[in-house]
C-alpha positions in Angstrom: 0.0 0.0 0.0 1.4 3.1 -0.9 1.0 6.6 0.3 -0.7 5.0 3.1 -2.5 6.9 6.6 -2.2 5.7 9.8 -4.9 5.4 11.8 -5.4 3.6 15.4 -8.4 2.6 16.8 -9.6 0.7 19.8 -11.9 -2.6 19.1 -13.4 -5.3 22.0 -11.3 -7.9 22.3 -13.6 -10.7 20.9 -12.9 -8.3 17.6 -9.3 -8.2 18.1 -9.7 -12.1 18.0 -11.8 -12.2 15.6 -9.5 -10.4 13.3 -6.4 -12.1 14.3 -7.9 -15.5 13.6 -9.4 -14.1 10.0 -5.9 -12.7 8.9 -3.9 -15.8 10.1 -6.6 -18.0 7.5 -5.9 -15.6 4.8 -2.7 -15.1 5.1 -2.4 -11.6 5.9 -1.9 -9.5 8.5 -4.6 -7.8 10.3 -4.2 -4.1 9.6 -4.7 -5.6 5.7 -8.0 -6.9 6.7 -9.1 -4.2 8.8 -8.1 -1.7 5.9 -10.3 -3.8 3.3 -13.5 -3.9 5.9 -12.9 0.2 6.3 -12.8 0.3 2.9 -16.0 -1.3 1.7 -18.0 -0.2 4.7 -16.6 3.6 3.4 -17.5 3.1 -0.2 -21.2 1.4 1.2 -22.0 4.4 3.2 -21.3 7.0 0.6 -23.0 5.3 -1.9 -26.0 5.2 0.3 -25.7 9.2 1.1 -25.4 9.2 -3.1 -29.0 7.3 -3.2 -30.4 9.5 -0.6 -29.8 13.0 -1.9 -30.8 11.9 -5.5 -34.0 11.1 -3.5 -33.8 14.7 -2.2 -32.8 16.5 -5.3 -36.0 14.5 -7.6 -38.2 15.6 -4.9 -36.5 19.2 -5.1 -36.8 19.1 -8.9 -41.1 18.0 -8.5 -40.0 14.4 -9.5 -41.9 12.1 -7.3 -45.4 10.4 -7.0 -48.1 11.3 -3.6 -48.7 8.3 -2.3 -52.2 7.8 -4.2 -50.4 7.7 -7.4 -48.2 5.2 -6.3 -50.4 3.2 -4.9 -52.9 3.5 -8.7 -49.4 2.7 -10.3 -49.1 -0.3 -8.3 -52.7 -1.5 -8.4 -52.5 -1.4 -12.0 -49.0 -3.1 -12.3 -50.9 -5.9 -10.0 -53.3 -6.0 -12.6 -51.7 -6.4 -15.8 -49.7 -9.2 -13.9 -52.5 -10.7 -12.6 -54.0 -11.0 -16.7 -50.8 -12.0 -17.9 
């Protein structure tokens, strides 16, 4: 890894184990694995913020459905599945 940061944290110790025992399996040490699982959760989280203020901004923008139009789009959905 290069151009890497630092960064200590504490974690329970059942973690710690955890972690240790995952890292011995794989073959790698544990700061690898814990930089992998900060990684993904990091990416996961801003890509739910993303979803979220796309939400906001189609609602800003007018772009959304009251809940009786969803609910007519849905029944008729239902329906044309129901005839299919």
């Amino acid at each position: 890894m290069t151009n890497a940061s630092t960064l200590i944290i504490a974690i329970e110790p059942g973690v710690a184990d955890k972690l240790a025992t995952l890292a011995q399996r794989r073959g790698v040490d544990a700061s690898t694995i814990a930089a992998e699982a900060i990684a993904r959760r990091v990416d996961e989280e801003l890509e739910f913020l993303d979803f979220i203020q796309a939400g906001e901004d189609s609602i800003a923008r007018g772009d959304y459905l009251t809940q009786d139009e969803m609910e007519a789009w849905f029944a008729q959905r239902h329906k044309t599945a129901d005839a299919a």
